[in-house]
PANUVEX-775411 format. One line per 8 residues: number of its first residue (from 1); their letters; for each residue x, y, z of N, C-alpha, C, CB. Coordinates in steps of 0.05 Angstrom, whole numbers, m for minus. Glycine has a CB too. Layout:
# PANUVEX-775411
NUM) a) X,Y,Z,X,Y,Z,X,Y,Z,X,Y,Z ~ ... .
//
This chain:
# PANUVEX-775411
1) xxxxxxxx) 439,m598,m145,431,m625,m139,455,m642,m133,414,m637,m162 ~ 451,m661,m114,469,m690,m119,497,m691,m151,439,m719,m127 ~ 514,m689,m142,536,m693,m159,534,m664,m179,531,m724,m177 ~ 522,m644,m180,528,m618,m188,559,m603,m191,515,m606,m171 ~ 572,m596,m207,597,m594,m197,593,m555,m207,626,m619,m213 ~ 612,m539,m195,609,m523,m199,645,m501,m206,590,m522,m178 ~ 642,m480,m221,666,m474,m221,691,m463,m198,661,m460,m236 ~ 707,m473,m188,721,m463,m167,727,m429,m164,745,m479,m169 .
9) xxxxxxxx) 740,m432,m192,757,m408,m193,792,m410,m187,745,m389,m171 ~ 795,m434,m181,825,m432,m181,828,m452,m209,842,m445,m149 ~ 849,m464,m205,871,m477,m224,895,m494,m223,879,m462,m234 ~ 895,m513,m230,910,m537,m228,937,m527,m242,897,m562,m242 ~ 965,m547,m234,986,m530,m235,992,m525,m264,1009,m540,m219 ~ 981,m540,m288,976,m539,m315,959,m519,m327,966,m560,m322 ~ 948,m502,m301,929,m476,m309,900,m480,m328,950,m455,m328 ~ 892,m518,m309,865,m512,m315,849,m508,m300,856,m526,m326 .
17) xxxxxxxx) 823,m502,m308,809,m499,m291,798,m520,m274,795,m486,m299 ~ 787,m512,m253,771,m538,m228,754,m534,m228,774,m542,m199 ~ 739,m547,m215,694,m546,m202,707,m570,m179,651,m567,m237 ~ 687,m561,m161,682,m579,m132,654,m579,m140,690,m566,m96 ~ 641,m608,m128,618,m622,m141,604,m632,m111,628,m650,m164 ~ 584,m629,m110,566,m640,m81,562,m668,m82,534,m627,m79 ~ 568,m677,m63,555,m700,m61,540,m713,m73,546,m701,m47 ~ 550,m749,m88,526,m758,m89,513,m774,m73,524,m767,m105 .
25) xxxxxxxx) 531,m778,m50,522,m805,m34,527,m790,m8,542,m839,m38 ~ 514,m800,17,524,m790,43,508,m807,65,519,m757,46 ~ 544,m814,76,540,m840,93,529,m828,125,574,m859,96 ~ 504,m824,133,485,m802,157,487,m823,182,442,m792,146 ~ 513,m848,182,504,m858,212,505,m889,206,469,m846,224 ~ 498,m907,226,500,m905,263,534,m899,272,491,m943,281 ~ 540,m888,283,560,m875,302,562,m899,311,553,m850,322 ~ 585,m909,312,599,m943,322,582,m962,310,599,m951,359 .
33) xxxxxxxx) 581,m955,286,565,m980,267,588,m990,242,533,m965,250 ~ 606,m977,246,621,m989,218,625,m974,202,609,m1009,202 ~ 620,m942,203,618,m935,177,651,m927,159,598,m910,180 ~ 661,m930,188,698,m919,181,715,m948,159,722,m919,226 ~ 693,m980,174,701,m993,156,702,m990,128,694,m1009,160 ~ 670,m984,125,657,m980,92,676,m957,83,618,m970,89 ~ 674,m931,96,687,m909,78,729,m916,75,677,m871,100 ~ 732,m936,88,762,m953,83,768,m951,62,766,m981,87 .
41) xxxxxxxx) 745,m961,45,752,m978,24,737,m959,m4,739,m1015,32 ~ 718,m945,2,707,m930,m17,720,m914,m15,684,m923,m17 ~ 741,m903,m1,755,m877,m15,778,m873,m24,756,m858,m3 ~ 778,m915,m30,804,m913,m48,790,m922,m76,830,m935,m38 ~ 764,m921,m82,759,m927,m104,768,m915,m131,739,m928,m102 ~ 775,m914,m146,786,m888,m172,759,m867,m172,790,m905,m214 ~ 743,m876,m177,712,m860,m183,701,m845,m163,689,m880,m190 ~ 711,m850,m127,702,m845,m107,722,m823,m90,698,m870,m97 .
49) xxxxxxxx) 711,m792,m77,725,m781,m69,706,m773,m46,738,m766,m86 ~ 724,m767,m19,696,m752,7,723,m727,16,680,m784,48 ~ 706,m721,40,727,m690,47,744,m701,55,720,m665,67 ~ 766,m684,49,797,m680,65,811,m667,74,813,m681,58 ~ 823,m672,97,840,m653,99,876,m649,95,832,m648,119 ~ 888,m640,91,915,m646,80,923,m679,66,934,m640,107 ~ 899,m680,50,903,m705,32,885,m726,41,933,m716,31 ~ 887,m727,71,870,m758,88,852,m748,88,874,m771,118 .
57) xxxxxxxx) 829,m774,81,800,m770,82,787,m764,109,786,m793,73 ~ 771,m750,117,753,m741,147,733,m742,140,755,m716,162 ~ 720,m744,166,687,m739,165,680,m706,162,673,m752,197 ~ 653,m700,142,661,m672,132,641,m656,160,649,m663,90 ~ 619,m670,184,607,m666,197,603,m638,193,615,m675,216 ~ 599,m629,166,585,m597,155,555,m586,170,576,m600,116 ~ 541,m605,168,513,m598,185,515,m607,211,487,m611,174 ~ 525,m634,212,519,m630,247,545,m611,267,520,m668,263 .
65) xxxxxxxx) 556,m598,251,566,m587,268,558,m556,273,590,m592,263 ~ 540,m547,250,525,m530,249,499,m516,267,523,m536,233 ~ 515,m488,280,490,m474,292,466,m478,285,491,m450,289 ~ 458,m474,255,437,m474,242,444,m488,229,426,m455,234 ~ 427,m510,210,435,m519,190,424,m512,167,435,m539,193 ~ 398,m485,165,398,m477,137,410,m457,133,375,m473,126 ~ 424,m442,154,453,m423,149,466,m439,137,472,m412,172 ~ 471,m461,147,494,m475,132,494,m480,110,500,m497,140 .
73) xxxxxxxx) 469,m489,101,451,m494,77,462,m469,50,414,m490,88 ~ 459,m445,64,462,m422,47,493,m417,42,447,m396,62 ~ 501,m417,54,533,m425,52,544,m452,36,544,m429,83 ~ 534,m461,14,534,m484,1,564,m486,m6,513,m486,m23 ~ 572,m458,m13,602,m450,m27,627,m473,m5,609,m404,m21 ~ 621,m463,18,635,m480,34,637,m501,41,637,m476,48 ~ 611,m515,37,609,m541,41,627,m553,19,580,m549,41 ~ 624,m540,m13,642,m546,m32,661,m552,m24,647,m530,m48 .
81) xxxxxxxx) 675,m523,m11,704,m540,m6,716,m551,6,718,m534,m7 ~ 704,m574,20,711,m587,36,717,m615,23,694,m584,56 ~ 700,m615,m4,723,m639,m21,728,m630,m43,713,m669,m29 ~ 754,m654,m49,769,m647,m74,765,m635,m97,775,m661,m81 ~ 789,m623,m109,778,m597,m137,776,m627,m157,813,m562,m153 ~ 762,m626,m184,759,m637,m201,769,m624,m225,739,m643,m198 ~ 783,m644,m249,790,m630,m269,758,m612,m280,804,m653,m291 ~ 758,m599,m291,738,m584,m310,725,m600,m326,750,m564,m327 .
89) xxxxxxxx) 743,m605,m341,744,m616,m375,729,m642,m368,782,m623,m394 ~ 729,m651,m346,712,m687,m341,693,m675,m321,735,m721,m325 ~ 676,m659,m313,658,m659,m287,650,m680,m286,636,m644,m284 ~ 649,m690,m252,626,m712,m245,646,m735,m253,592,m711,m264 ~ 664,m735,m258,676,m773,m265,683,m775,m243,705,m784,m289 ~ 689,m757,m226,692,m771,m201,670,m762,m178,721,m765,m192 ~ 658,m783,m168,643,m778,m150,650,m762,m118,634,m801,m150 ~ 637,m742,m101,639,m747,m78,627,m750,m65,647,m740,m70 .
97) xxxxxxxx) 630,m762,m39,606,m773,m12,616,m762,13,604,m811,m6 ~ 600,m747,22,594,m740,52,598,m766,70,561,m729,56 ~ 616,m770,81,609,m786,117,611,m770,139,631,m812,128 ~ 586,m776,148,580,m757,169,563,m775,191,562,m729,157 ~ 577,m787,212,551,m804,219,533,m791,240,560,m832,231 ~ 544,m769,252,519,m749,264,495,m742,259,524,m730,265 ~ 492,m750,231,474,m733,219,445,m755,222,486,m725,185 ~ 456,m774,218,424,m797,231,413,m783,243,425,m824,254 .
105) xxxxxxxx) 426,m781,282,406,m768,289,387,m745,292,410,m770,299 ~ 398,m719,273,384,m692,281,362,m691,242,419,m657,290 ~ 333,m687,258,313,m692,248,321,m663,228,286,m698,269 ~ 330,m642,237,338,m623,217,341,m617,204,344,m616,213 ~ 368,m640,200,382,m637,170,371,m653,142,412,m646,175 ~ 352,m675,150,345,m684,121,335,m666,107,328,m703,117 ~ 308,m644,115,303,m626,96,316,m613,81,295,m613,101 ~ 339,m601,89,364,m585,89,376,m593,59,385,m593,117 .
113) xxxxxxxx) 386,m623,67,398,m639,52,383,m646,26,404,m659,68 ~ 354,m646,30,329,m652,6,339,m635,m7,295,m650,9 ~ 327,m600,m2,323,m584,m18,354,m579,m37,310,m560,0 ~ 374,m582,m21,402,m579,m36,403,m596,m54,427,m583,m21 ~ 404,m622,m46,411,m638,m66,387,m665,m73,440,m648,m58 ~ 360,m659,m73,342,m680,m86,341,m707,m91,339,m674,m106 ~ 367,m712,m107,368,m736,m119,398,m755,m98,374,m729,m159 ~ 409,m733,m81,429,m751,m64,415,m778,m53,440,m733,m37 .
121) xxxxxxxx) 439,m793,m53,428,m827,m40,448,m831,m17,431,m859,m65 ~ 434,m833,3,438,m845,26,445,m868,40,425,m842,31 ~ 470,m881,46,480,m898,65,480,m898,96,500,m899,60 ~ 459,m917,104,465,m919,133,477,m942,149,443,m915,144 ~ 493,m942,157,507,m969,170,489,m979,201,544,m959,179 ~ 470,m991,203,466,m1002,226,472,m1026,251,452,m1003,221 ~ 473,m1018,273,493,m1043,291,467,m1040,313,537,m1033,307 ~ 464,m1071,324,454,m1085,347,448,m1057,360,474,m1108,363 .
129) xxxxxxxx) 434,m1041,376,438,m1022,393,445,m1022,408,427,m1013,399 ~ 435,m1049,427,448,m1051,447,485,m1048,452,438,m1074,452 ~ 487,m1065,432,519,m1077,433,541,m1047,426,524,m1108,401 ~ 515,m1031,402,523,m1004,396,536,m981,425,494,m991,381 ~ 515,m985,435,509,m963,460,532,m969,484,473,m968,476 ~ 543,m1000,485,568,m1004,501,591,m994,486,572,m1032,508 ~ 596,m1001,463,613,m986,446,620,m956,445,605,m990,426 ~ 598,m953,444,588,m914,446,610,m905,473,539,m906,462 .
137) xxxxxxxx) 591,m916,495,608,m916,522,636,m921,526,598,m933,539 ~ 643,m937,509,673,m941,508,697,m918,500,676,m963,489 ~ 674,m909,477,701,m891,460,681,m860,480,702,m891,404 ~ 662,m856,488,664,m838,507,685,m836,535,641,m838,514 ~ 687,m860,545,710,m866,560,736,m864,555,710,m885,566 ~ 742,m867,525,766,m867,512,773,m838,506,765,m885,488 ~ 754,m825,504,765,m797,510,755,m778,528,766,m783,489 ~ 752,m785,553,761,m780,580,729,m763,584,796,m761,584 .
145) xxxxxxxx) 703,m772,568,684,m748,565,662,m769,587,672,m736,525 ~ 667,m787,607,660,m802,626,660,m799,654,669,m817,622 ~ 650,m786,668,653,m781,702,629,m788,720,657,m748,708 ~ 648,m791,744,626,m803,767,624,m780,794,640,m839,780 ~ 598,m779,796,589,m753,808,597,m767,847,547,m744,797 ~ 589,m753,864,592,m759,896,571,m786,906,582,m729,914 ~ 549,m789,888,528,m802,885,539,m830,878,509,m790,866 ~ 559,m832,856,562,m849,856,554,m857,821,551,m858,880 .
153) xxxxxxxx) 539,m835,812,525,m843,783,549,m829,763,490,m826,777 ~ 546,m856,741,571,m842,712,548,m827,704,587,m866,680 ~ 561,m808,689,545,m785,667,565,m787,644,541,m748,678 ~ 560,m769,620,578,m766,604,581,m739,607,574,m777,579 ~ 612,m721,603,606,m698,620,639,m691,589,609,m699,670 ~ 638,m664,585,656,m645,571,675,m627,584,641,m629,556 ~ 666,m639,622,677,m610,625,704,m613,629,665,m593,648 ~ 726,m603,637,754,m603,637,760,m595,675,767,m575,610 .
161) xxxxxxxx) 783,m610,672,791,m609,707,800,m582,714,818,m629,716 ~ 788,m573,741,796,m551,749,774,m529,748,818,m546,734 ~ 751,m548,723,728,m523,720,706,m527,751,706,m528,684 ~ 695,m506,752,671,m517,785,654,m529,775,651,m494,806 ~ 641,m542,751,620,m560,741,636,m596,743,610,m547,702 ~ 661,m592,748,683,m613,754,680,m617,778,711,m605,748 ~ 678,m603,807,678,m607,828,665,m630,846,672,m588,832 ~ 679,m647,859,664,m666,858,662,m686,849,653,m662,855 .
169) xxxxxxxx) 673,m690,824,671,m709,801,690,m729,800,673,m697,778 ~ 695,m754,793,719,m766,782,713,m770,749,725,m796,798 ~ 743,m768,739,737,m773,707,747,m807,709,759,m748,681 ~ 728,m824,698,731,m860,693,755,m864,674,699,m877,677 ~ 779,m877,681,795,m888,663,794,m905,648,809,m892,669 ~ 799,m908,620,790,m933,591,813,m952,609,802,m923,544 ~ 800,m977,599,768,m980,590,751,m973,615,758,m1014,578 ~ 727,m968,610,716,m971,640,700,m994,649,700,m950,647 .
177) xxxxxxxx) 690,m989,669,681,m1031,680,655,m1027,665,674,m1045,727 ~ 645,m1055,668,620,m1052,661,594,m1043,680,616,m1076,651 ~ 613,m1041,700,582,m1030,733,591,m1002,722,588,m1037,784 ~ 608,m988,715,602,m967,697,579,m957,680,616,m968,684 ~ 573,m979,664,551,m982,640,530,m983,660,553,m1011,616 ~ 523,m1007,672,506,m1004,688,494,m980,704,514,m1018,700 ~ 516,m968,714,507,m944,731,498,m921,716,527,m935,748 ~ 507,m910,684,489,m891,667,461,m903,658,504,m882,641 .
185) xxxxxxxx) 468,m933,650,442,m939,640,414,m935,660,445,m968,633 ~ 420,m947,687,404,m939,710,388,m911,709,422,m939,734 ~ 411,m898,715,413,m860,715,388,m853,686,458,m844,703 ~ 404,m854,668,392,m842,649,353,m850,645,411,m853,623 ~ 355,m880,650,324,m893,648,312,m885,666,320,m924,649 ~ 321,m879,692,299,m871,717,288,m843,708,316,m869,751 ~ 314,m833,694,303,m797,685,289,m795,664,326,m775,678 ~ 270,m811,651,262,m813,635,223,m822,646,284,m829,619 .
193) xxxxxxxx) 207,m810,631,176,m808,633,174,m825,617,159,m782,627 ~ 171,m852,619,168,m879,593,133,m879,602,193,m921,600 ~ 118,m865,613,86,m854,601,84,m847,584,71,m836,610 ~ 94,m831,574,91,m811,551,98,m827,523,113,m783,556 ~ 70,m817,514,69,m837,492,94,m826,459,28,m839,484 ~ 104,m848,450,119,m854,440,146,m839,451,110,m854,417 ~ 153,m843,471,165,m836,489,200,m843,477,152,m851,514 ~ 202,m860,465,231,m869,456,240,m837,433,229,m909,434 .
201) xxxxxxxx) 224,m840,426,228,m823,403,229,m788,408,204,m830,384 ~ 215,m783,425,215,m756,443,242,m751,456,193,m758,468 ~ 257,m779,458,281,m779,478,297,m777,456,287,m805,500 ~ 301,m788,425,317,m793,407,319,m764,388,307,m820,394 ~ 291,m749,397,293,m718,376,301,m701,395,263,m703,360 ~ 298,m699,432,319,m694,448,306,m659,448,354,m704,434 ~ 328,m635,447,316,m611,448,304,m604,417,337,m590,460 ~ 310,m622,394,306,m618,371,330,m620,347,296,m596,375 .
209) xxxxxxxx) 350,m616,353,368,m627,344,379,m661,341,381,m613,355 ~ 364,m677,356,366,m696,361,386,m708,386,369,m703,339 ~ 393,m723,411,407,m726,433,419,m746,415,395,m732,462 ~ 448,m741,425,466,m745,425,488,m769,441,466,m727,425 ~ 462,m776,454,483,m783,479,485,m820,473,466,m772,519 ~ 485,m830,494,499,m863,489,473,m876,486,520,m880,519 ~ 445,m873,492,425,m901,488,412,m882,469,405,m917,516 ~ 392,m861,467,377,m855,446,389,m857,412,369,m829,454 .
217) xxxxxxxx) 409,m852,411,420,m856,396,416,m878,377,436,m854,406 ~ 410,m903,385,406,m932,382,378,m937,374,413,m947,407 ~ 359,m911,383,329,m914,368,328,m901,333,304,m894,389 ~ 332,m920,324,346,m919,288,318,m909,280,359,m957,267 ~ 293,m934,283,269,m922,266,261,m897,274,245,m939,266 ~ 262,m879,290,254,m856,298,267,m835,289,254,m857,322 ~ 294,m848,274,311,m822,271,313,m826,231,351,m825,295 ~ 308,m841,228,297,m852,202,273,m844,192,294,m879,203 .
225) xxxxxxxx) 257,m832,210,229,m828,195,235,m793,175,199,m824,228 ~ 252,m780,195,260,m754,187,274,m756,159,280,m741,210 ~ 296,m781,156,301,m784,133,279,m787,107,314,m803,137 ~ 269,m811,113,239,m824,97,226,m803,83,214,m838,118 ~ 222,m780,109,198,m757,92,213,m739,72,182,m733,115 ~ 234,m742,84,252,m722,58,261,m737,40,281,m705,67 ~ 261,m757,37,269,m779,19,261,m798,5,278,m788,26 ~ 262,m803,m19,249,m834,m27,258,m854,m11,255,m845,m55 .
233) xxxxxxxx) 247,m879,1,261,m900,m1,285,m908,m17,247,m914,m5 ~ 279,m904,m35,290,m925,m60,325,m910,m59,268,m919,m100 ~ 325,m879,m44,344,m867,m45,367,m872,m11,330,m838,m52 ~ 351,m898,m10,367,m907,21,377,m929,21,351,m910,46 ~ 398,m934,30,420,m963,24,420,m971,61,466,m953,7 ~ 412,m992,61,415,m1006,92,437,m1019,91,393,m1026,103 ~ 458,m1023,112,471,m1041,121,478,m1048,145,486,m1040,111 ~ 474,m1079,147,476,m1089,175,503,m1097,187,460,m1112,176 .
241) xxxxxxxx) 517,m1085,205,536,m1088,227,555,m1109,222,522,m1095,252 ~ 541,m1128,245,541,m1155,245,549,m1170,225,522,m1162,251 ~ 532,m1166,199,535,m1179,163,555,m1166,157,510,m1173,138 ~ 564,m1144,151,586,m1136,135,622,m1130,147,575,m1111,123 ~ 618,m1136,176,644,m1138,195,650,m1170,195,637,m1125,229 ~ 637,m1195,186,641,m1222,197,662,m1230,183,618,m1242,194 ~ 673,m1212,156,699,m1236,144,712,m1196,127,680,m1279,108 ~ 732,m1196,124,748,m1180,90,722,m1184,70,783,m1205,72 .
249) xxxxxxxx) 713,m1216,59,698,m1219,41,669,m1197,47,695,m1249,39 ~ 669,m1204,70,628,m1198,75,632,m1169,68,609,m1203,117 ~ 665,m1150,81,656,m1130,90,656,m1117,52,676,m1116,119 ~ 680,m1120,39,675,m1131,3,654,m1124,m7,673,m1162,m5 ~ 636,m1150,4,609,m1152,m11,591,m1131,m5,595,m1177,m5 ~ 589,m1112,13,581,m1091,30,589,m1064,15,595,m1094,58 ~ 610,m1066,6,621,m1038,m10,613,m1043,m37,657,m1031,m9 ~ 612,m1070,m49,602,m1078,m70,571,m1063,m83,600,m1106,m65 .
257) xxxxxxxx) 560,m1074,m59,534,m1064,m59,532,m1032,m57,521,m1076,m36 ~ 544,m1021,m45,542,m993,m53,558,m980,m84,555,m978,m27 ~ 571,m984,m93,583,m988,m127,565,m990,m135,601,m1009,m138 ~ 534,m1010,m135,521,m1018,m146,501,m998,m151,517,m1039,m138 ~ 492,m990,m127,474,m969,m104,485,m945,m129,488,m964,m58 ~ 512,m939,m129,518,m910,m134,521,m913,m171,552,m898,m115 ~ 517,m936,m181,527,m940,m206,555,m943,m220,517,m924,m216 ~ 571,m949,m211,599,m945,m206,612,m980,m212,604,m931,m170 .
265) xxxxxxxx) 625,m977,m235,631,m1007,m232,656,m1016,m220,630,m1019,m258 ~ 651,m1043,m213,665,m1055,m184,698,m1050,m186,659,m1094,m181 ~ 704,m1039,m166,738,m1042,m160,746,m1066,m148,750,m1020,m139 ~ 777,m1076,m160,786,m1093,m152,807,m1089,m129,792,m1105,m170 ~ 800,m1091,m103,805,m1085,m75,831,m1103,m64,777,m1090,m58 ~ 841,m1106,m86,867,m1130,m76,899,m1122,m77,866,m1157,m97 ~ 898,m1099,m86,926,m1083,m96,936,m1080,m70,923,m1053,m112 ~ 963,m1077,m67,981,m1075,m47,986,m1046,m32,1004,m1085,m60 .
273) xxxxxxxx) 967,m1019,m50,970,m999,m36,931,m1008,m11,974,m966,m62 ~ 911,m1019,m27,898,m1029,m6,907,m1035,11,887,m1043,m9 ~ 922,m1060,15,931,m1072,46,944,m1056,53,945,m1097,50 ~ 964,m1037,44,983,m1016,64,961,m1002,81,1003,m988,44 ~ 934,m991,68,910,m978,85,904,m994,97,887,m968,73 ~ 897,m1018,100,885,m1032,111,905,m1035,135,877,m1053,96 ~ 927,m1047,131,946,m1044,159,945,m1021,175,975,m1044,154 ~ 953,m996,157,951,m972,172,921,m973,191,954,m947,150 .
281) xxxxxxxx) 902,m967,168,872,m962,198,877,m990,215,826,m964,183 ~ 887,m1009,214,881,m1029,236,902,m1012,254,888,m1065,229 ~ 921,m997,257,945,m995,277,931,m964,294,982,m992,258 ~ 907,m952,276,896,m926,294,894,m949,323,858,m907,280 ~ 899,m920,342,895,m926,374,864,m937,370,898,m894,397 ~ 842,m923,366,821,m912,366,815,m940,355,816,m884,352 ~ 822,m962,344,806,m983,326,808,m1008,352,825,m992,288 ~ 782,m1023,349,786,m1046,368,793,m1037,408,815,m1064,351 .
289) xxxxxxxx) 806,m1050,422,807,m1048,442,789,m1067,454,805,m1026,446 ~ 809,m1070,483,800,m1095,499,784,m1079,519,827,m1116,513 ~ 762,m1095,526,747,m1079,550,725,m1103,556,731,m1045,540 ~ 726,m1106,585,699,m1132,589,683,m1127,588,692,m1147,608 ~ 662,m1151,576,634,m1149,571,618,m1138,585,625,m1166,568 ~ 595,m1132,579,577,m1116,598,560,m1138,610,558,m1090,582 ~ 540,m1127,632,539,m1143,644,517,m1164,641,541,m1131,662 ~ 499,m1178,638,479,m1187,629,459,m1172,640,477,m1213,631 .
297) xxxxxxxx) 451,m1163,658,428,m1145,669,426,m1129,653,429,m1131,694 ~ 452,m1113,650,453,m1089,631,438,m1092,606,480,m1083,622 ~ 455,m1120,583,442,m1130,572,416,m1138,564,448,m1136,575 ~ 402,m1155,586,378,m1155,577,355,m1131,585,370,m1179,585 ~ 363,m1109,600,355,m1075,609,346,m1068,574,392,m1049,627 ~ 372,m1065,565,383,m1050,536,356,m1068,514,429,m1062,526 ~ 360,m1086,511,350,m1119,490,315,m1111,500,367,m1166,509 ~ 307,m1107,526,280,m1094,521,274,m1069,517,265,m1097,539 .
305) xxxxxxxx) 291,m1058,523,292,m1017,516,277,m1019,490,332,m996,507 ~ 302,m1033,469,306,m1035,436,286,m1054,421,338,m1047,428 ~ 273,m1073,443,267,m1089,424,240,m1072,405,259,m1119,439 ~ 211,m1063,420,200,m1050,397,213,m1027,376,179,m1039,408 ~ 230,m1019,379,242,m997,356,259,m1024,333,272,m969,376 ~ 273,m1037,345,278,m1062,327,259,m1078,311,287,m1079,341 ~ 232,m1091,323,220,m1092,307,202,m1070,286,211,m1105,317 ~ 204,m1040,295,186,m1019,277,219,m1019,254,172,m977,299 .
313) xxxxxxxx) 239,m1023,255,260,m1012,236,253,m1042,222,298,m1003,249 ~ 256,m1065,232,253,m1085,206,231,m1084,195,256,m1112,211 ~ 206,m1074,204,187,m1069,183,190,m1041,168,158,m1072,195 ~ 199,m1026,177,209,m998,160,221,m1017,132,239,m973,181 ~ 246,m1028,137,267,m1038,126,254,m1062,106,289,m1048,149 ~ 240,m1064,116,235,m1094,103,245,m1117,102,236,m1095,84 ~ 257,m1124,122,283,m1150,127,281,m1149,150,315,m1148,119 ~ 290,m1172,162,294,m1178,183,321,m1167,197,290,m1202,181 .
321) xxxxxxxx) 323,m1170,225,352,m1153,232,364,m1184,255,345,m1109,256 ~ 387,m1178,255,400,m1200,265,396,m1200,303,434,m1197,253 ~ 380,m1183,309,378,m1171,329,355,m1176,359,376,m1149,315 ~ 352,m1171,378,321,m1185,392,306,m1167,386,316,m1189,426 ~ 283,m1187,382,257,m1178,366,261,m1170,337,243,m1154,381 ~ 284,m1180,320,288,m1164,292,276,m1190,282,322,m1150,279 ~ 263,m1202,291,257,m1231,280,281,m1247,260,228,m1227,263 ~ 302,m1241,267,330,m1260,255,337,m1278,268,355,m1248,252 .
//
């Protein structure tokens, strides 16, 4: 279950023994919602540990990167070690949490995740979709996974120069314009059967794994329901974008709330190895970046896409969302 720790088999350089412990928390998403802010600051908590690799925290993306994910499931051993050994003699004083924000979308893995660990609690970071899905596009542009066919239409494309699925193609240089945005958003919506009833959501579970790509992504209540059935409510922490990015304080009060969520009493986030982290993630390439706004067409395209899935998530949620149609 959730926070289980188990024996390693190795040994600390004092020749005690270790256990690696599953998850009790796991942060499943939105993908350009913030969650790199929140896990900033929770994984310098004393009580708080997630996977690593050569010391720096990563995303442990164990299931979504998974062929299968109840192979993966059965292979629990490995998922272990992907975070830190724990003394023996204290199991469980220190917590760890999964961030994985892939995992929102593929309807798959909540079961997966139920039957392992029951009592795990869940963080999801949610952002505007719209505003999400230009973002999305950005850091797809930012790593070169953006091309424009003879037609004239962007796609998002993996393939590498020189291959014949390349032929033809230009790869878009960061940032890219916003008639960029425009021109997938176009593309993608025309290829789409919006007859077909509940049609957003057909597009958001994709071949079954859930799509991946820059707008479905952004249909939250649809990819939330998969959570819900495997899950209590009560075992789901919402947070909004917009609210917990507006100040240092808000974003604070945001990690606060999960301490609270996880039982964990409050750290004082003011120490001077904090701000060294805090400088450091502000100086990643990858954080922020200038790129012009999108376009208002685009805009209000996106703002009616989202608006009924916005209002089905604030009634899921129970709150209002800062968002069109979140009634905020």
């Amino acid at each position: 279950d959730a926070g289980a720790c188990v024996a390693d088999g190795a040994r600390t350089w004092r020749g005690q023994p270790v256990v690696r412990c599953l998850p009790s928390l796991a942060v499943i998403g939105a993908m350009k919602s913030g969650t790199t802010n929140v896990m900033l600051y929770l994984q310098l908590h004393p009580s708080l540990r997630t996977s690593e690799r050569l010391g720096w925290p990563v995303e442990s993306r164990y299931f979504s990167a998974a062929k299968d994910v109840d192979v993966a499931a059965k292979d629990w051993r490995k998922y272990l070690g992907l975070y830190p050994a724990d003394d023996a003699a204290r199991p469980g004083a220190v917590l760890t949490f999964d961030k994985s924000p892939n995992y929102l979308l593929n309807p798959k893995i909540p079961p997966v995740l139920a039957a392992l660990a029951p009592k795990l609690k869940l963080l999801v970071a949610l952002r505007n979709p719209t505003s999400r899905a230009y973002s999305h596009l950005q850091h797809e542009c930012r790593n070169g996974r953006l091309r424009r066919d003879a037609s004239g239409v962007v796609y998002r494309s993996t393939c590498a120069a020189g291959r014949k699925s390349c032929a033809g193609t230009t790869k878009l240089d960061y940032p890219c314009a916003p008639e960029a945005f425009e021109s997938l958003v176009t593309a993608r919506l025309a290829a789409r059967d919006q007859t077909e009833e509940d049609w957003r959501c057909a597009w958001a579970k994709g071949d079954g794994d859930g799509d991946s790509n820059v707008l479905p992504r952004g249909f939250y209540d649809c990819q939330l329901r998969a959570w819900l059935r495997a899950f209590p409510r009560r075992q789901l922490l919402a947070l909004v974008f917009e609210e917990f990015v507006a100040s240092r304080d808000a974003t604070l009060k945001a990690v606060q709330s999960v301490e609270t969520f996880l039982g964990l009493p409050p750290y004082d986030y003011a120490s001077a190895r904090v701000r060294a982290v805090e400088r450091l993630y502000a100086a990643v390439p990858s954080r922020g970046g200038a790129y012009s706004p999108m376009l208002p067409k685009t805009k209000a395209t996106l703002d009616e896409l989202y608006c009924a899935p916005n209002a089905a998530l604030a009634d899921t949620l129970g709150r209002t969302l800062p968002w069109p149609c979140g009634d905020g």
